[in-house]
Every structure is written in C-alpha cells, then in structure tokens.
C-alpha positions as CSV (number, residue, x, y, z in Angstrom):
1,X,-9.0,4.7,6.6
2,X,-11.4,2.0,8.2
3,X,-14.2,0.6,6.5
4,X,-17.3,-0.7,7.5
5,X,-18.3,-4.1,6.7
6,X,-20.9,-2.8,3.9
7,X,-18.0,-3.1,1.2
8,X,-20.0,-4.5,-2.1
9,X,-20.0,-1.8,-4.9
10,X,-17.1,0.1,-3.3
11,X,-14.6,2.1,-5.7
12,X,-11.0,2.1,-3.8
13,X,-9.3,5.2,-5.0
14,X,-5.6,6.5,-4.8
15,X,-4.7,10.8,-4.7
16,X,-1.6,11.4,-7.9
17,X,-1.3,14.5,-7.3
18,X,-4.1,16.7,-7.4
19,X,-6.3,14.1,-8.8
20,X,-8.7,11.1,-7.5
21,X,-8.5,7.9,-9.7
22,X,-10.4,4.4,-9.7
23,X,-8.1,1.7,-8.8
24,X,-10.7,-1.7,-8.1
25,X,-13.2,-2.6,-6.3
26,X,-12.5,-2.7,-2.4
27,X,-13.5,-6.8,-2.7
28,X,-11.0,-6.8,-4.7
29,X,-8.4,-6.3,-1.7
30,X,-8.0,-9.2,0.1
31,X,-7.0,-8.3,3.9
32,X,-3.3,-9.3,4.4
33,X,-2.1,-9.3,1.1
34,X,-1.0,-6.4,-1.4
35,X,-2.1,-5.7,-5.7
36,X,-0.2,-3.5,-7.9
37,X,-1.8,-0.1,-9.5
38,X,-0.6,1.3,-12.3
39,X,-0.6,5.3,-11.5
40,X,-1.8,7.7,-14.2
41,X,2.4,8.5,-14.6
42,X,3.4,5.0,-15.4
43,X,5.0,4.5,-11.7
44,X,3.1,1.8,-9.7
45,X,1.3,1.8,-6.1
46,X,1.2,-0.8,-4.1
47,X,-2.2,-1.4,-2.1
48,X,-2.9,-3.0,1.1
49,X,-6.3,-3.8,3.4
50,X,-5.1,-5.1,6.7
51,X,-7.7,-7.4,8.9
52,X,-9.6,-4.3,10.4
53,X,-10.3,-3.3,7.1
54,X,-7.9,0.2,7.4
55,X,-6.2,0.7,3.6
56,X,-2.7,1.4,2.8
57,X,-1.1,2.7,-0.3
58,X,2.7,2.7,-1.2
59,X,5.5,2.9,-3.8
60,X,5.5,-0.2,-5.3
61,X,9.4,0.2,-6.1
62,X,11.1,-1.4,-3.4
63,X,14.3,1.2,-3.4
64,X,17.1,-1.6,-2.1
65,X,16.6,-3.5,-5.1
66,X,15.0,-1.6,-7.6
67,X,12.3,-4.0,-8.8
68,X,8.5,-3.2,-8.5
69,X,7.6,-6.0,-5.7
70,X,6.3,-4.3,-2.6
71,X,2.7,-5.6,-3.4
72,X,4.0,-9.0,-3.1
73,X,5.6,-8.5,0.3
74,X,4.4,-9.5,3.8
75,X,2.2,-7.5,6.2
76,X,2.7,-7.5,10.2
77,X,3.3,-4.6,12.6
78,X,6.4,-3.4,14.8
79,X,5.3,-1.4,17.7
80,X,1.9,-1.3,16.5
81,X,2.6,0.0,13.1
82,X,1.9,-1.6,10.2
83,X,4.2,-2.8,7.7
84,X,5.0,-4.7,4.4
85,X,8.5,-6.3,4.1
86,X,9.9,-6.4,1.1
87,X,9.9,-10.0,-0.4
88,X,13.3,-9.4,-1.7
89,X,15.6,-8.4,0.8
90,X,13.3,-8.3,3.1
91,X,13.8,-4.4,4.8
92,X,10.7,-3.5,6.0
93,X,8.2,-0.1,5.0
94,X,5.7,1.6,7.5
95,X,2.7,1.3,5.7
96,X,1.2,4.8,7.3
97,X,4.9,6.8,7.0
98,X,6.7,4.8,3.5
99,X,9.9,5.2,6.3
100,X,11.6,1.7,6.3
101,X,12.3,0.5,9.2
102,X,15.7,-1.6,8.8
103,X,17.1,1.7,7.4
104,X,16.1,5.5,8.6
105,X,17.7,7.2,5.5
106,X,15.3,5.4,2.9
107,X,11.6,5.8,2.5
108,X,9.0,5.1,-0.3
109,X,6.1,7.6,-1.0
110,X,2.9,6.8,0.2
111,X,-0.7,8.2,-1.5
112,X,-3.8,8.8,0.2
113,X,-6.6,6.2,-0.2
114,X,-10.1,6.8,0.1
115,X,-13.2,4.5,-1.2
116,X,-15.9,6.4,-2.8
C-alpha cells in the first residue's frame, strides 16, 4: 500500500483473520525501520514503512531461531523486492511474499495492512 504524504491522524491497521484491528498511528512508523504488534491471538506482527511510504506486515517470529526479532531487522531490496533480514542470523524475508530468501523451504506469514 502507498501513502500519500497527508499522514497526521492516520490509523495503520493489520487483517487476523476475518477482522480489522488498530495497530498505531502511521507517524508512528518510521520509514526504514520495523515496531512489534501484538495480534489479537497473542502471536506478534512485525510492521514496516519503507522510504516511499508503501507498508509491510510480517511474522514477527523469525523461524531460524525462534525468537520474536524480525521488527528489529534491516530493510533493503534484492531484485527490487523488499526485505527485512533477520538481525540474528541474518536470512533474509520478502517483505510482500514472507518467503526467505537465503532458504526457499521457510517462510513467515504476512497480513494485510491498510490505514484507515
């Protein structure tokens, strides 16, 4: 999703399920860098605004290691993708697909964002 540059005010919101929820406010989302939602089911997202203003969300679970960390990983794109790397071990997750990228049998689920 891409925003426009009218952001103040904006509720970001993840799809569990069937449902919309609140997460923050869209200035809350600093471009470049991830935050940590708590889902509805106790599992956690992991949110990211890149530098054109399109929003990703994620597993925050990074599956190599087990801890919740994703958010605190580091954005870039491979072959005009983007993608957080996992600041543990470092595999990296399509941001659009949850597929990693250093290994094609794992991927994280990814959630549909939308500001409202």
């Amino acid at each position: 999703m891409t925003l426009a540059p009218e952001t103040t005010g904006l509720k970001v919101q993840l799809r569990s399920r069937d449902a919309w929820f609140t997460v923050c406010e869209l200035t809350t989302l600093m471009p470049g860098r991830g935050v940590a939602a708590l889902l509805p089911d106790g599992r956690q997202a992991a949110l990211f605004r890149d530098r054109t203003n399109r929003l990703y969300a994620i597993d925050n679970r990074d599956p190599f290691s087990g801890a919740a960390v994703l958010s605190r990983g580091l954005t870039g794109t491979h072959q005009g993708r983007p993608y957080v790397a996992s600041p543990l071990l470092k595999q990296r997750f399509d941001l659009i697909s949850g597929q990693c990228l250093d290994d094609e049998t794992v991927r994280v689920a990814t959630y549909e964002v939308r500001v409202h």
